[in-house]
C-alpha positions in Angstrom: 5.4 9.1 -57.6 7.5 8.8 -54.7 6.5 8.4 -51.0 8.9 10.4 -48.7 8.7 10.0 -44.5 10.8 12.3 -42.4 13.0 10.0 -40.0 15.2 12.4 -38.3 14.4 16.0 -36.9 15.2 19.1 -38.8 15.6 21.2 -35.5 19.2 21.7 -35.5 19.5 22.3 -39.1 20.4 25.1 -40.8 17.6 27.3 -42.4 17.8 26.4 -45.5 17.5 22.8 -45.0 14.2 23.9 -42.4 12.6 25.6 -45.8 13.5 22.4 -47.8 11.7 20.1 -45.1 8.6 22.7 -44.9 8.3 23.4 -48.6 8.0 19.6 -49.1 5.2 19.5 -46.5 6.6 17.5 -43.9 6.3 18.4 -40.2 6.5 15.4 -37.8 9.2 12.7 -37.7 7.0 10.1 -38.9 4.8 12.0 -41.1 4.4 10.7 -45.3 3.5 12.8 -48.3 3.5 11.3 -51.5 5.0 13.4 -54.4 5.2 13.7 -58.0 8.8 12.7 -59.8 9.9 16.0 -61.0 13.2 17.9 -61.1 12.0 20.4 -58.7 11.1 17.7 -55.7 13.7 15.2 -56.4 16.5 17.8 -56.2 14.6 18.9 -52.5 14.7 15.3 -51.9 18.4 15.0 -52.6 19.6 18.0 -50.7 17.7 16.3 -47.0 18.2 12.5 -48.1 19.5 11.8 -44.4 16.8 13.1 -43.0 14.0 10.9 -44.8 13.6 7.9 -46.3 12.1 7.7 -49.6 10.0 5.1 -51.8 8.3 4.3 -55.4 5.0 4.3 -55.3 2.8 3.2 -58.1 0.0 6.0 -59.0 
C-alpha cells in the first residue's frame, strides 16, 4: 500500500496530468488517499511524482 498527499497544485497543468491527479482521487493540496501497489497506480504515481509526495504504508 502506498500513501500519496498532493503537495503542489495541479492548476496550471496540462490536462492530462489534471485527469491523472483526479483519477487518483486527489483534490486539495493537502489531501491523502492510500492506494494499492499496482502497475496501473504506480505508473499514475510516476507520471505527477513532483506534485505529491508518496509513502509505504503497512496494510
Amino acid at each position: 500500500m502506498i500513501k500519496v498527499t498532493l503537495i503542489k497544485s495541479a492548476s496550471n497543468e496540462v490536462k492530462s496530468v489534471k485527469a491523472t491527479v483526479e483519477a487518483l482521487g486527489l483534490r486539495k493540496i493537502g489531501q491523502s488517499k492510500v492506494l494499492q501497489s499496482t502497475p496501473a497506480n504506480l505508473g499514475q504515481i510516476k507520471k505527477i511524482s513532483y506534485l505529491v509526495k508518496t509513502e509505504e504504508v503497512e496494510g
